[in-house]
N, C-alpha and C positions, 0 to 999 in steps of 0.2 A: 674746322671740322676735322676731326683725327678718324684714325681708322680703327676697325673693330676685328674683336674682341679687346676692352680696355684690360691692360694687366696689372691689377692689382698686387700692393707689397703693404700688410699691415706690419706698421711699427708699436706694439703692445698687444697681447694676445690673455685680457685677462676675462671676467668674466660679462662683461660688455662685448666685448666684440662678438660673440654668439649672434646678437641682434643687429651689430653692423655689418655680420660676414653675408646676410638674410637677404640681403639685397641685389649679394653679386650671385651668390651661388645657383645655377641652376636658368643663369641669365644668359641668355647667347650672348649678349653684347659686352661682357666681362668675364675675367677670368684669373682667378686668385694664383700664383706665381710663386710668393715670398711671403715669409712669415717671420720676425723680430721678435724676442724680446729676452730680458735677462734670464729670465728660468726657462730653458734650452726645452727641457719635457714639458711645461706646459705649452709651449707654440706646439711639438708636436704632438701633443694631447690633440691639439684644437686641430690639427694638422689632421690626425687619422677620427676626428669626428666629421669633420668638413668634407672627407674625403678625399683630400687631394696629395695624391700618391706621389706627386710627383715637383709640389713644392720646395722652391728651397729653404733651409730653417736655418736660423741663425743668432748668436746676439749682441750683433754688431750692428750698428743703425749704419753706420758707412757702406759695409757691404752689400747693405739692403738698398740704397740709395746709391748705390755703382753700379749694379745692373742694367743691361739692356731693356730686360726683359720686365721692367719694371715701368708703367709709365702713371700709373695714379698709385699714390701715397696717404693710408690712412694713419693716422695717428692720434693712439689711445692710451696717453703716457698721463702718471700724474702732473695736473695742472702746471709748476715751474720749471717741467721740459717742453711745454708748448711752445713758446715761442726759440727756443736754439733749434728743435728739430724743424720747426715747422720752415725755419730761415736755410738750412740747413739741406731739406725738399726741395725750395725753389733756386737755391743753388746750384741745385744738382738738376734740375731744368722738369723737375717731378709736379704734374700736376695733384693739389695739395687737398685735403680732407681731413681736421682739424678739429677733434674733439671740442666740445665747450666746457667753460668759457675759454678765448682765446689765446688768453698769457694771463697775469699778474697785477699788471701795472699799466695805466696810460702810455707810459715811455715805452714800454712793449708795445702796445697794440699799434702806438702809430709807427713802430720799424716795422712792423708787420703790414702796416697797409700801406707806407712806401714802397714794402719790398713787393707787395702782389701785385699793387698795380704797375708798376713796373716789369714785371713779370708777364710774359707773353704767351702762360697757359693758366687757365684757372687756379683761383682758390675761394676754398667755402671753408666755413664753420659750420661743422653738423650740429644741424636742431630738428631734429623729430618731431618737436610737439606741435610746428607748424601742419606736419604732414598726417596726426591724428585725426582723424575722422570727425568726431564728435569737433574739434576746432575747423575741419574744412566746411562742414555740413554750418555750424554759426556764421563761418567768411562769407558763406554765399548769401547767407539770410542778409548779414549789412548792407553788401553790395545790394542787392535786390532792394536796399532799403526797405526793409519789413519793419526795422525800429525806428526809420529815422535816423538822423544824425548822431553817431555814441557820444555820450554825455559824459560816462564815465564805467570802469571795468572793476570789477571787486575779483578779488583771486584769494584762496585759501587753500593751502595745505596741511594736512593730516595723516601725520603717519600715525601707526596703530600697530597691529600686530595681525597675521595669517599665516592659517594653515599652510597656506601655498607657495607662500615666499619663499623665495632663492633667502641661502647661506651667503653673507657675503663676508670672503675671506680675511683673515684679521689684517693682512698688511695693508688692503683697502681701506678699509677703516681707521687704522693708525696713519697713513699720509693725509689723511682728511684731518685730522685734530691737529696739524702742526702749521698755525699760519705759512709761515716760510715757502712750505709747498704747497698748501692748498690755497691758500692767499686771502681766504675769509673761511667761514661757517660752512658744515655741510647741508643745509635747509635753507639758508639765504643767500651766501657767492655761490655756492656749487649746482642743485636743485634749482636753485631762485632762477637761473639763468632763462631755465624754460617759460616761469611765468613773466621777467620781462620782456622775454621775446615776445609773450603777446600783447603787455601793454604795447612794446614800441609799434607792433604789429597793426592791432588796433587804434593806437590812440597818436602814436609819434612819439617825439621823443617827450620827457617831464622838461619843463622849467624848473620846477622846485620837488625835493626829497627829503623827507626828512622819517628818521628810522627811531624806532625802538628793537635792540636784538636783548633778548633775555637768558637765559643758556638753563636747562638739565642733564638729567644723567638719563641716557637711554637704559634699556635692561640689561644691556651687553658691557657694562659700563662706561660707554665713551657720554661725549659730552656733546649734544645736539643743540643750536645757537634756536631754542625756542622757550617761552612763548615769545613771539617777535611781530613786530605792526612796521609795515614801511607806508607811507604816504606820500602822494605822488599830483602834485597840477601841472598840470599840461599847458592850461591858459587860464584865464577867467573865470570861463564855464564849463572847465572839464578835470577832473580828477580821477584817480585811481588809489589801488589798495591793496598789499599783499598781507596777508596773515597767515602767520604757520603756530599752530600749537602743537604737541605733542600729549597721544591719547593711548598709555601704554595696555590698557586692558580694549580697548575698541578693534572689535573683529575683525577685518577689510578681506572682501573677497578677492584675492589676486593670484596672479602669475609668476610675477617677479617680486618688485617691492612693494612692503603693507603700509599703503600710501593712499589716500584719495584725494583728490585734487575739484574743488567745486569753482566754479566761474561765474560770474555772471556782467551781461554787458547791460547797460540802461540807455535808450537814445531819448529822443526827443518825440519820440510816438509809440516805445514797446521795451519790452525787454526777453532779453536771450537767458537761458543758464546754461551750461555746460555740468552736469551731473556726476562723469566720470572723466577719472584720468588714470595712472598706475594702477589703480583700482579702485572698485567702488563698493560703496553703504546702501544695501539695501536693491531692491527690483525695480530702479526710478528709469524715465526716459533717458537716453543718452542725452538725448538735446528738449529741450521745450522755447517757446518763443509765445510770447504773449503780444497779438498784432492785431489792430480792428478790434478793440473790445472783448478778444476769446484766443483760451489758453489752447496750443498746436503743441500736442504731448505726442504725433502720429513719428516722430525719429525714434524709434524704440530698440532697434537693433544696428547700433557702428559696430564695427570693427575693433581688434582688438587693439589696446595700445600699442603692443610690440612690432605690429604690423605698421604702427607710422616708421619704424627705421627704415623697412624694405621700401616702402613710399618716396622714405626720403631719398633715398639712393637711387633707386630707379627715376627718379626728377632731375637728379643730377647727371644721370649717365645719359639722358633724355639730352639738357641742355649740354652737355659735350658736343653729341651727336648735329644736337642745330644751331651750335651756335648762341646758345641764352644765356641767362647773367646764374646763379646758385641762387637760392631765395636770401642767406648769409654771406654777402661779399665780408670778405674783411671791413671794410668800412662800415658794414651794416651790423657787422659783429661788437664792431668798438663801439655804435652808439645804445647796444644793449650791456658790455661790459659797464659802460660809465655810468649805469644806472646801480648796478652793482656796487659799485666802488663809490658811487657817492652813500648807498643806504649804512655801509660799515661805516663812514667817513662821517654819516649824521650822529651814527648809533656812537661813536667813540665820542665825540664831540659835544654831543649835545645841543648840536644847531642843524637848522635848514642849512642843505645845500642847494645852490644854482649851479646853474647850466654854465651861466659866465666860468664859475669859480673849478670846472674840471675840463 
């Protein structure tokens, strides 16, 4: 149990962390401190939007990590700085919060989950879309067993285009196009992260993967790894499925990104959809569940996506507080990276991958 106010020190201040700052700000039991990152004005952009007068800013990750007054460490660097800072945190004896996906490479992920668990304060990988409403409000239908035993999860992404969408800045977009740093595709490593957190969520981990990544040219001209099919068994009698295409004239009503994300779970007595995610097509239920012979459309109003960050955070600063595990221990991160890394590894290849073989 540590003591409160936790003090907060983000390492990356671009335009994600608006949505990871959501959770401390405004929170007796946290309190943002310190703020990192290369472009000195943008931390204190984010600095005097946050409010907080009295941060210190910097763009040194050491100095930020020498601090006192520093005891939980977010960090929202591109992908192949995750694992040196995040090794880097627990060094420095920083309980750790660790953008996704968690590094690169398997040889990454397992120094990372030596080094946590060995490590005598927390570490998570932040994932949100556990903490989505529309996905809590389906958790509870399975549990309650409304479907039945899941049999199998279909996931599909759709980006499109919206009014409402955030600008996302160009040097974001160019660390995404360059394996090296980004370590796959921005639609199937980077994005995908989220939808296999909820296969591994829902279904455990796959036995067998095997991908098709396809690649176009978005309208900004970078190159998005779609249309793309990954396939996923679990066992015998259980499968999964992620599909992303790309829909450059299709409206999507949103906030941030012009993305809609549809789900669906199938048991062995009903089925769940999940309707919205980043954002949505159309005035449909958030949630529907087909159980007993009749379609339950009555989930009409979740929350909005952006609000699973502050969810998620607030879970976290919860389990400090008493003692609970993060929903993404490292370990629990690596067995959703290796699903990742086997679908580019099928998609290059041309073969199923096992479980054995990563």
């Amino acid at each position: 149990m540590i003591g409160t106010p936790v003090r907060i020190g983000f390492i990356g201040t671009g335009r994600i962390s608006d949505l990871h700052a959501a959770g401390y700000l405004g929170n007796r039991a946290a309190r943002i401190t310190a703020l990192c990152d290369t472009n000195v004005e943008r931390a204190l952009s984010r600095a005097r939007a946050w409010g907080l007068d009295d941060a210190m800013v910097t763009d040194d990750p050491d100095a930020l990590l020498s601090r006192n007054d520093v005891d939980l460490v977010e960090i929202l660097l591109p992908h192949h700085l995750h694992c040196p800072l995040a090794l880097a945190a627990i060094e420095a004896g920083k309980i750790v919060s660790l953008q996704k996906p968690m590094c690169l490479t398997m040889e990454e992920a397992d120094r990372l989950v030596e080094a946590a668990e060995a490590h005598d304060r927390p570490v998570r990988v932040f994932e949100n879309i556990l903490f989505d409403e529309p996905v809590m409000v389906a958790d509870a239908l399975v549990g309650d067993g409304a479907i039945g035993r899941p049999l199998a999860i279909r996931m599909k992404s759709n980006p499109g285009k919206g009014k409402g969408a955030w600008e996302v800045p160009p040097e974001a977009t160019a660390w995404r196009q360059r394996p090296d740093l980004a370590g796959g595709g921005p639609l199937i490593f980077d994005d995908g992260h989220h939808k296999f957190s909820l296969a591994w969520h829902f279904m455990g981990e796959p036995e067998e993967i095997h991908a098709f990544i396809g690649q176009t040219r978005h309208r900004d001209g970078s190159l998005l790894d779609a249309p793309s099919l990954v396939s996923l068994r679990f066992d015998e009698q259980r499968i999964g499925s992620f599909e992303v295409v790309y829909s450059p004239d299709l409206e999507i009503e949103t906030r941030q990104y012009p993305q809609d994300d549809r789900i669906e779970i199938t048991g062995t007595s009903g089925v769940i959809w999940i309707n919205r995610g980043h954002g949505s097509i159309g005035n449909q239920p958030s949630v529907q569940c087909f159980r007993n012979g009749e379609l339950d459309s009555s989930q009409l109003t979740c929350s909005r996506w952006e609000d699973s960050f502050a969810r998620a955070t607030r879970h976290f600063l919860k389990s400090l507080e008493e003692g609970g595990a993060p929903v993404l221990t490292a370990r629990n991160a690596r067995s959703v990276l290796r699903i990742a890394l086997a679908a580019e590894e099928s998609a290059r290849t041309g073969r199923v991958v096992r479980h054995a073989e990563t």
